[in-house]
C-alpha positions in Angstrom: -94.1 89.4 -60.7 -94.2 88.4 -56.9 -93.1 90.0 -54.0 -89.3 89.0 -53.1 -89.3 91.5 -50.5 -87.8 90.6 -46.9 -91.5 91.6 -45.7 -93.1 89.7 -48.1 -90.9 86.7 -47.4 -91.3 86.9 -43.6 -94.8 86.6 -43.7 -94.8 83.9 -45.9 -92.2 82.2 -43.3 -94.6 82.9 -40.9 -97.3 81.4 -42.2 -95.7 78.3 -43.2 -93.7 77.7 -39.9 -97.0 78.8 -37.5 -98.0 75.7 -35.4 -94.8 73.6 -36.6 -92.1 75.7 -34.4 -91.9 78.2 -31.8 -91.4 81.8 -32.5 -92.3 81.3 -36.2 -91.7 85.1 -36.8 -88.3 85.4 -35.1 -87.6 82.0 -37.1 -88.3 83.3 -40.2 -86.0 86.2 -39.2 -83.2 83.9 -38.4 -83.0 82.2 -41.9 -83.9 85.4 -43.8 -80.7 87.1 -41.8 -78.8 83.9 -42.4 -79.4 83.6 -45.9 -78.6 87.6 -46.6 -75.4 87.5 -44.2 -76.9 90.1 -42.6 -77.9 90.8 -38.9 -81.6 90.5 -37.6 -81.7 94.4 -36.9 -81.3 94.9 -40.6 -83.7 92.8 -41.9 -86.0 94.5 -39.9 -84.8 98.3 -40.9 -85.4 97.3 -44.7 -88.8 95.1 -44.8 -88.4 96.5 -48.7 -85.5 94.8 -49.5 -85.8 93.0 -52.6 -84.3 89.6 -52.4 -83.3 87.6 -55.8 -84.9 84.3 -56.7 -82.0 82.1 -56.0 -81.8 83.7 -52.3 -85.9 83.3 -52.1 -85.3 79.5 -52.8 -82.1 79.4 -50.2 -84.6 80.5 -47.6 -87.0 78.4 -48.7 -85.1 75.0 -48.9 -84.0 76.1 -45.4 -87.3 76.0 -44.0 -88.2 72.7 -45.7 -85.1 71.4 -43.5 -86.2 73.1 -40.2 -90.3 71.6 -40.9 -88.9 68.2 -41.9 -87.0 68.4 -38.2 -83.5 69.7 -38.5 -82.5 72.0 -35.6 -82.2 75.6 -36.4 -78.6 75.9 -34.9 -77.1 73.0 -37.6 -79.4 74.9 -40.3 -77.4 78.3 -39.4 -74.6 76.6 -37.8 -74.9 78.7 -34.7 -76.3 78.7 -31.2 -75.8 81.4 -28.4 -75.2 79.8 -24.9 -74.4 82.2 -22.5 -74.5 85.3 -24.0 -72.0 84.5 -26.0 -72.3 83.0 -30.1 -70.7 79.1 -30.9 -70.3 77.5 -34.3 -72.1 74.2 -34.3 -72.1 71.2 -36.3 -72.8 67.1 -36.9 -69.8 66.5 -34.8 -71.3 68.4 -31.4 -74.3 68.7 -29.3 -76.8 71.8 -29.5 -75.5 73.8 -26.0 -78.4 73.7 -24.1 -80.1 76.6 -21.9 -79.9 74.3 -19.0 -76.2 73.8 -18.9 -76.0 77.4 -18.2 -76.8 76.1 -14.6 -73.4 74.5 -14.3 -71.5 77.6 -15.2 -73.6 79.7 -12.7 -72.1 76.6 -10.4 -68.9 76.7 -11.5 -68.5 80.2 -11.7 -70.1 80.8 -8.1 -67.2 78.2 -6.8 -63.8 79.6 -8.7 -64.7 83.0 -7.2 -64.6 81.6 -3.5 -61.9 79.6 -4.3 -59.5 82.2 -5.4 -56.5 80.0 -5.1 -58.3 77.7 -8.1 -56.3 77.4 -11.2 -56.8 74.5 -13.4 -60.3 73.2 -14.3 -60.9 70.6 -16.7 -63.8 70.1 -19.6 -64.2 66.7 -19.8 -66.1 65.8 -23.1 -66.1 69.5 -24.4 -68.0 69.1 -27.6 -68.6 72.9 -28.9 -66.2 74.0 -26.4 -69.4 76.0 -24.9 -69.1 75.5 -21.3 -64.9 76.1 -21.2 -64.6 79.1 -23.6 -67.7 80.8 -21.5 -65.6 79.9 -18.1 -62.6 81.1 -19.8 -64.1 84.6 -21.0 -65.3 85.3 -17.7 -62.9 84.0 -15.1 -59.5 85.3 -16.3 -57.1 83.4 -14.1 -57.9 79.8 -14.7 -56.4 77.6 -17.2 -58.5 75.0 -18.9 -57.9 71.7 -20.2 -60.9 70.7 -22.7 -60.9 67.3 -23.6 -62.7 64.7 -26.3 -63.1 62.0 -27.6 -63.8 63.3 -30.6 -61.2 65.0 -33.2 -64.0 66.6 -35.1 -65.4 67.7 -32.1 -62.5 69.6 -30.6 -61.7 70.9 -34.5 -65.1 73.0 -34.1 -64.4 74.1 -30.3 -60.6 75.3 -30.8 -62.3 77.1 -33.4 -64.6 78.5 -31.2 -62.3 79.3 -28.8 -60.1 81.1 -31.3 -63.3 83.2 -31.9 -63.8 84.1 -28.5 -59.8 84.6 -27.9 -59.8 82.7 -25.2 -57.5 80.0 -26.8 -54.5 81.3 -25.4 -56.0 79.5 -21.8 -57.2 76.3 -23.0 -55.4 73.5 -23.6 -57.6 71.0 -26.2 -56.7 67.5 -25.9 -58.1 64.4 -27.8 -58.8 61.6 -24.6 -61.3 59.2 -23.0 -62.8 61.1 -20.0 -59.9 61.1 -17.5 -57.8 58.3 -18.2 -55.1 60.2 -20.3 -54.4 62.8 -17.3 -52.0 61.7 -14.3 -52.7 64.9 -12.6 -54.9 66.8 -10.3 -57.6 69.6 -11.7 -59.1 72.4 -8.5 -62.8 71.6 -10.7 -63.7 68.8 -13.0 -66.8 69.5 -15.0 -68.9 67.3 -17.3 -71.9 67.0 -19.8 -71.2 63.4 -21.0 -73.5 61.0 -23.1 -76.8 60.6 -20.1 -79.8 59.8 -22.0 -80.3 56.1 -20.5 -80.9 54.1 -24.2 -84.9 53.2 -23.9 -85.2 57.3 -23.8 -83.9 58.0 -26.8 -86.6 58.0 -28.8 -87.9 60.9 -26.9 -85.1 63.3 -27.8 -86.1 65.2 -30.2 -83.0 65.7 -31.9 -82.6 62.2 -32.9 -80.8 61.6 -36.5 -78.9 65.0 -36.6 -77.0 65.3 -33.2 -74.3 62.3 -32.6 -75.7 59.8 -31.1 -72.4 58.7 -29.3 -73.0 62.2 -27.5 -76.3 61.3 -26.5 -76.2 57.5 -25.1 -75.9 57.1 -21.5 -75.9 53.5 -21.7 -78.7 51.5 -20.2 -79.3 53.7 -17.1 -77.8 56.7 -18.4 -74.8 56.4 -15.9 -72.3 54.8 -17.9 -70.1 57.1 -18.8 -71.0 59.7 -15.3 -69.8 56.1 -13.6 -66.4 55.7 -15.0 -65.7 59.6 -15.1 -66.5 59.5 -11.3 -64.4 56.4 -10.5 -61.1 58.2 -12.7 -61.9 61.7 -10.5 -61.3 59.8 -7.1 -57.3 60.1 -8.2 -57.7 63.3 -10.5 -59.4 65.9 -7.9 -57.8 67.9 -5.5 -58.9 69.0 -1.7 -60.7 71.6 -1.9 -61.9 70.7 -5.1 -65.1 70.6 -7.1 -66.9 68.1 -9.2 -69.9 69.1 -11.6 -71.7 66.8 -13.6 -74.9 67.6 -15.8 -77.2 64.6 -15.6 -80.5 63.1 -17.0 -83.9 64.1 -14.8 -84.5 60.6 -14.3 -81.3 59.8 -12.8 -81.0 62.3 -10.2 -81.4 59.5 -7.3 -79.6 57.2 -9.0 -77.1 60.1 -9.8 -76.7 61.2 -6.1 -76.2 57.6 -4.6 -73.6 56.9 -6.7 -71.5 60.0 -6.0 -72.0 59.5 -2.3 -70.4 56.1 -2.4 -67.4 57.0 -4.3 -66.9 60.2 -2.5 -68.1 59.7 1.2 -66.5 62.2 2.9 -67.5 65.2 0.2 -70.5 67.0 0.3 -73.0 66.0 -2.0 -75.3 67.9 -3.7 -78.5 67.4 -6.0 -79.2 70.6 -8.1 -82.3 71.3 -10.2 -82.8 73.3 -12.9 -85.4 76.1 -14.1 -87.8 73.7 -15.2 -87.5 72.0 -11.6 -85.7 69.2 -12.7 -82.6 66.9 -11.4 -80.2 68.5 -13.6 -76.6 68.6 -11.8 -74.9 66.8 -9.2 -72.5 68.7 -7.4 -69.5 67.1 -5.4 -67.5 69.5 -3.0 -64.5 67.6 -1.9 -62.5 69.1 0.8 -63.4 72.4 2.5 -62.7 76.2 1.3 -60.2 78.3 3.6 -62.2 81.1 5.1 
Protein backbone atom coordinates (compact mmCIF):
# COMPACT_ATOMS: atom_id res chain seq x y z
CA UNK A 1 0.00 0.00 0.00
CA UNK A 2 1.69 3.51 -0.63
CA UNK A 3 2.44 6.16 1.42
CA UNK A 4 -0.56 8.81 1.59
CA UNK A 5 1.15 10.63 4.17
CA UNK A 6 1.39 14.60 3.97
CA UNK A 7 5.32 13.87 4.02
CA UNK A 8 5.18 11.38 1.62
CA UNK A 9 3.02 13.52 -0.59
CA UNK A 10 5.21 16.75 -0.27
CA UNK A 11 8.08 15.11 -1.50
CA UNK A 12 6.46 13.79 -4.28
CA UNK A 13 5.10 17.56 -4.93
CA UNK A 14 8.47 18.43 -4.69
CA UNK A 15 9.87 16.45 -7.06
CA UNK A 16 7.36 16.87 -9.65
CA UNK A 17 7.11 20.77 -9.41
CA UNK A 18 11.30 21.21 -9.01
CA UNK A 19 12.47 23.26 -12.13
CA UNK A 20 8.72 24.02 -13.36
CA UNK A 21 7.94 26.68 -10.39
CA UNK A 22 9.42 28.56 -7.76
CA UNK A 23 9.45 27.42 -4.19
CA UNK A 24 8.41 23.89 -5.21
CA UNK A 25 8.30 22.89 -1.50
CA UNK A 26 6.31 25.81 -0.17
CA UNK A 27 4.03 25.01 -3.37
CA UNK A 28 3.43 21.68 -2.54
CA UNK A 29 2.52 22.98 0.97
CA UNK A 30 0.06 25.37 -0.41
CA UNK A 31 -2.10 22.78 -2.29
CA UNK A 32 -1.57 20.01 0.39
CA UNK A 33 -3.01 22.84 3.05
CA UNK A 34 -5.64 23.77 0.45
CA UNK A 35 -6.81 20.54 -0.33
CA UNK A 36 -7.07 19.45 3.66
CA UNK A 37 -8.61 22.94 4.61
CA UNK A 38 -6.05 23.18 6.88
CA UNK A 39 -3.33 25.90 7.63
CA UNK A 40 0.40 25.47 6.34
CA UNK A 41 1.60 25.29 10.12
CA UNK A 42 -0.36 22.09 10.39
CA UNK A 43 0.67 20.36 7.71
CA UNK A 44 3.90 20.71 8.86
CA UNK A 45 3.23 19.63 12.74
CA UNK A 46 1.70 16.29 11.25
CA UNK A 47 4.10 15.13 8.27
CA UNK A 48 2.25 11.54 9.35
CA UNK A 49 -0.99 12.52 8.47
CA UNK A 50 -2.53 10.00 6.37
CA UNK A 51 -4.41 11.44 3.54
CA UNK A 52 -7.30 9.33 1.61
CA UNK A 53 -7.04 8.55 -2.06
CA UNK A 54 -9.66 10.85 -3.28
CA UNK A 55 -7.76 13.80 -1.38
CA UNK A 56 -4.17 12.33 -2.92
CA UNK A 57 -5.83 12.77 -6.40
CA UNK A 58 -7.37 16.40 -5.44
CA UNK A 59 -3.75 17.39 -4.86
CA UNK A 60 -2.64 15.84 -7.61
CA UNK A 61 -5.07 17.09 -10.35
CA UNK A 62 -4.16 20.52 -8.71
CA UNK A 63 -0.71 20.26 -9.56
CA UNK A 64 -1.44 19.07 -13.18
CA UNK A 65 -3.31 22.56 -13.32
CA UNK A 66 -0.38 24.70 -11.77
CA UNK A 67 2.41 22.62 -14.40
CA UNK A 68 0.09 22.98 -17.29
CA UNK A 69 0.23 27.07 -16.31
CA UNK A 70 -2.63 28.00 -14.17
CA UNK A 71 -1.63 30.56 -11.45
CA UNK A 72 -1.57 29.29 -7.95
CA UNK A 73 -3.88 32.08 -6.54
CA UNK A 74 -7.08 30.91 -9.18
CA UNK A 75 -5.95 27.16 -8.22
CA UNK A 76 -6.60 28.15 -4.33
CA UNK A 77 -8.55 31.16 -5.04
CA UNK A 78 -6.42 33.32 -2.84
CA UNK A 79 -3.60 35.74 -2.96
CA UNK A 80 -2.05 37.91 -0.01
CA UNK A 81 -1.27 41.50 -1.09
CA UNK A 82 -0.33 43.48 1.66
CA UNK A 83 -0.33 41.50 4.51
CA UNK A 84 -3.59 41.03 4.20
CA UNK A 85 -5.55 37.62 2.35
CA UNK A 86 -8.16 38.36 -1.03
CA UNK A 87 -10.38 35.90 -2.71
CA UNK A 88 -9.52 35.76 -6.34
CA UNK A 89 -11.08 34.57 -9.45
CA UNK A 90 -11.60 34.59 -13.59
CA UNK A 91 -13.31 37.91 -13.12
CA UNK A 92 -10.04 39.84 -11.49
CA UNK A 93 -6.38 40.24 -11.81
CA UNK A 94 -3.75 38.45 -9.53
CA UNK A 95 -2.75 41.63 -7.02
CA UNK A 96 0.62 42.08 -7.71
CA UNK A 97 3.67 42.68 -5.20
CA UNK A 98 4.38 45.84 -7.16
CA UNK A 99 1.18 47.61 -6.58
CA UNK A 100 2.06 47.60 -3.04
CA UNK A 101 4.16 50.60 -4.21
CA UNK A 102 1.11 52.70 -4.83
CA UNK A 103 -0.35 52.11 -1.38
CA UNK A 104 3.06 52.99 0.25
CA UNK A 105 2.24 56.31 -2.06
CA UNK A 106 -1.04 56.66 -1.16
CA UNK A 107 -0.75 55.97 2.23
CA UNK A 108 2.44 58.37 2.69
CA UNK A 109 0.05 61.29 1.07
CA UNK A 110 -3.44 60.78 3.25
CA UNK A 111 -1.30 60.98 6.36
CA UNK A 112 0.05 64.59 5.36
CA UNK A 113 -3.05 65.52 4.08
CA UNK A 114 -5.06 65.07 7.17
CA UNK A 115 -7.96 67.08 5.87
CA UNK A 116 -8.27 64.04 2.95
CA UNK A 117 -11.58 62.27 2.92
CA UNK A 118 -12.77 60.67 -0.10
CA UNK A 119 -10.44 58.69 -2.42
CA UNK A 120 -11.63 56.79 -5.30
CA UNK A 121 -10.52 53.13 -6.75
CA UNK A 122 -11.02 53.41 -10.15
CA UNK A 123 -11.07 49.88 -11.83
CA UNK A 124 -10.96 48.02 -8.35
CA UNK A 125 -10.93 44.45 -9.55
CA UNK A 126 -10.24 42.32 -6.17
CA UNK A 127 -10.90 45.26 -4.34
CA UNK A 128 -7.06 44.85 -3.06
CA UNK A 129 -5.70 48.28 -3.23
CA UNK A 130 -9.15 49.99 -1.50
CA UNK A 131 -9.89 47.41 1.28
CA UNK A 132 -5.91 47.56 2.17
CA UNK A 133 -6.28 51.62 2.26
CA UNK A 134 -9.47 51.25 4.02
CA UNK A 135 -8.02 48.88 6.93
CA UNK A 136 -5.28 51.04 7.46
CA UNK A 137 -6.37 54.61 7.12
CA UNK A 138 -9.54 54.82 9.23
CA UNK A 139 -10.99 58.17 8.26
CA UNK A 140 -11.29 58.06 4.50
CA UNK A 141 -14.20 56.96 2.62
CA UNK A 142 -13.78 55.00 -0.58
CA UNK A 143 -15.64 54.80 -3.72
CA UNK A 144 -14.35 51.56 -5.69
CA UNK A 145 -15.51 51.42 -8.99
CA UNK A 146 -15.71 48.75 -12.21
CA UNK A 147 -16.57 48.01 -15.00
CA UNK A 148 -17.10 44.81 -14.18
CA UNK A 149 -20.28 43.32 -12.07
CA UNK A 150 -18.40 40.11 -11.47
CA UNK A 151 -15.58 41.91 -10.54
CA UNK A 152 -16.99 44.09 -7.82
CA UNK A 153 -19.22 40.80 -6.68
CA UNK A 154 -15.73 39.22 -5.59
CA UNK A 155 -14.26 42.65 -4.02
CA UNK A 156 -17.56 43.60 -1.82
CA UNK A 157 -16.94 40.26 -0.81
CA UNK A 158 -13.58 40.87 0.05
CA UNK A 159 -14.33 43.79 1.72
CA UNK A 160 -16.98 42.21 3.82
CA UNK A 161 -14.11 39.90 4.91
CA UNK A 162 -11.92 42.51 5.90
CA UNK A 163 -14.97 44.62 7.54
CA UNK A 164 -14.07 47.43 5.88
CA UNK A 165 -17.34 47.51 3.86
CA UNK A 166 -18.97 49.80 5.96
CA UNK A 167 -16.31 52.70 4.11
CA UNK A 168 -16.60 51.72 0.71
CA UNK A 169 -18.90 52.58 -1.59
CA UNK A 170 -18.76 49.86 -4.78
CA UNK A 171 -20.14 51.14 -7.88
CA UNK A 172 -20.48 49.56 -11.33
CA UNK A 173 -18.93 52.55 -13.95
CA UNK A 174 -16.57 53.43 -16.85
CA UNK A 175 -13.46 55.01 -15.21
CA UNK A 176 -14.75 58.43 -14.17
CA UNK A 177 -17.46 59.28 -16.36
CA UNK A 178 -20.42 58.25 -13.95
CA UNK A 179 -18.98 60.67 -11.01
CA UNK A 180 -19.86 64.60 -11.14
CA UNK A 181 -17.89 65.09 -8.14
CA UNK A 182 -14.48 65.80 -6.71
CA UNK A 183 -12.29 62.84 -4.95
CA UNK A 184 -8.90 64.39 -2.43
CA UNK A 185 -6.90 61.01 -4.35
CA UNK A 186 -7.78 59.17 -7.49
CA UNK A 187 -5.89 55.93 -7.78
CA UNK A 188 -5.69 53.45 -10.68
CA UNK A 189 -4.33 50.06 -12.05
CA UNK A 190 -6.21 50.02 -15.32
CA UNK A 191 -5.78 47.68 -18.48
CA UNK A 192 -1.54 48.92 -19.46
CA UNK A 193 -0.04 46.13 -21.24
CA UNK A 194 0.33 47.91 -24.78
CA UNK A 195 -1.32 44.83 -27.15
CA UNK A 196 2.05 43.57 -29.10
CA UNK A 197 3.18 42.65 -25.29
CA UNK A 198 0.80 40.51 -24.52
CA UNK A 199 2.18 37.57 -25.41
CA UNK A 200 4.78 38.09 -22.83
CA UNK A 201 2.45 38.03 -19.84
CA UNK A 202 2.56 35.05 -18.48
CA UNK A 203 -0.73 34.85 -17.25
CA UNK A 204 -2.37 34.84 -20.64
CA UNK A 205 -5.67 32.62 -20.95
CA UNK A 206 -6.64 32.62 -17.22
CA UNK A 207 -6.62 36.35 -16.11
CA UNK A 208 -9.26 38.68 -18.24
CA UNK A 209 -7.84 39.89 -20.88
CA UNK A 210 -10.05 43.13 -20.88
CA UNK A 211 -8.03 43.73 -17.55
CA UNK A 212 -4.91 43.39 -19.20
CA UNK A 213 -5.14 45.38 -22.71
CA UNK A 214 -3.79 48.76 -22.73
CA UNK A 215 -4.55 49.33 -26.21
CA UNK A 216 -1.85 49.83 -28.73
CA UNK A 217 0.54 51.86 -26.56
CA UNK A 218 -0.68 50.73 -23.36
CA UNK A 219 -2.18 54.28 -22.68
CA UNK A 220 -5.61 53.95 -23.66
CA UNK A 221 -7.43 53.71 -20.85
CA UNK A 222 -4.45 55.77 -18.36
CA UNK A 223 -5.46 58.55 -21.36
CA UNK A 224 -9.09 58.92 -20.96
CA UNK A 225 -8.98 58.36 -16.97
CA UNK A 226 -6.50 61.36 -17.00
CA UNK A 227 -8.56 63.55 -19.37
CA UNK A 228 -12.04 62.76 -16.92
CA UNK A 229 -9.61 63.61 -13.54
CA UNK A 230 -8.94 67.19 -14.96
CA UNK A 231 -12.76 67.94 -13.69
CA UNK A 232 -12.91 65.07 -10.86
CA UNK A 233 -9.64 66.13 -8.63
CA UNK A 234 -9.49 68.57 -6.09
CA UNK A 235 -6.59 71.17 -5.00
CA UNK A 236 -4.61 69.67 -3.04
CA UNK A 237 -5.28 66.54 -4.53
CA UNK A 238 -3.50 63.43 -5.65
CA UNK A 239 -3.37 61.24 -8.70
CA UNK A 240 -1.78 57.73 -8.78
CA UNK A 241 -1.57 55.59 -11.63
CA UNK A 242 0.22 52.09 -11.96
CA UNK A 243 1.72 51.93 -15.40
CA UNK A 244 3.58 49.49 -17.89
CA UNK A 245 7.70 49.82 -17.67
CA UNK A 246 7.80 50.67 -21.16
CA UNK A 247 5.56 53.56 -20.86
CA UNK A 248 7.00 55.48 -18.23
CA UNK A 249 8.18 58.36 -20.77
CA UNK A 250 5.36 58.17 -22.64
CA UNK A 251 3.38 57.91 -19.21
CA UNK A 252 5.03 61.11 -17.75
CA UNK A 253 4.56 63.35 -20.92
CA UNK A 254 1.23 62.81 -21.07
CA UNK A 255 0.41 63.71 -17.45
CA UNK A 256 2.49 66.82 -17.76
CA UNK A 257 0.35 68.09 -20.61
CA UNK A 258 -2.93 67.56 -19.07
CA UNK A 259 -1.87 68.70 -15.72
CA UNK A 260 0.77 71.57 -16.26
CA UNK A 261 0.71 73.25 -13.27
CA UNK A 262 0.96 69.80 -10.85
CA UNK A 263 3.93 68.30 -9.92
CA UNK A 264 4.82 65.34 -11.81
CA UNK A 265 6.36 62.47 -10.76
CA UNK A 266 7.92 59.18 -12.31
CA UNK A 267 8.20 56.41 -9.56
CA UNK A 268 9.99 53.10 -9.92
CA UNK A 269 9.50 50.06 -8.34
CA UNK A 270 11.80 47.39 -6.50
CA UNK A 271 12.83 45.78 -9.57
CA UNK A 272 13.91 49.49 -10.84
CA UNK A 273 11.34 49.80 -13.10
CA UNK A 274 8.74 52.76 -14.30
CA UNK A 275 5.98 51.55 -12.32
CA UNK A 276 3.83 54.72 -11.06
CA UNK A 277 3.20 58.06 -12.17
CA UNK A 278 2.35 60.33 -9.47
CA UNK A 279 0.41 63.73 -10.10
CA UNK A 280 0.32 66.16 -7.07
CA UNK A 281 -2.12 68.80 -7.97
CA UNK A 282 -2.26 71.80 -5.70
CA UNK A 283 -0.04 72.19 -2.62
CA UNK A 284 -0.41 70.76 1.07
CA UNK A 285 -1.05 73.42 3.96
CA UNK A 286 1.96 73.29 6.19
Amino acid sequence: MPDLSTAALLTELHNNLNGKVEAPHEVGLLLIAHVLNKPKTWIIAYPGHELTPEEVSQVKLLTRRLIEGEPLPYITGLQEFYGLSFNVNEHVLIPRPETELLVDEALAWLDKNLKSTFGIDVGTGSGCIAITLASINKTTHFIASDISQKALLTAKSNAFAQQVDNRINFVQADLLSTFRCQFDLIYANLPYIPTHKLEEVNTLGFEPIEALDGGKDGLRFIRLLLLQAQYCIKSPGLILLEIEASTGLASFNLAKNLFPCAKVSLIKDFSEHDRLIKIQVGTLDD
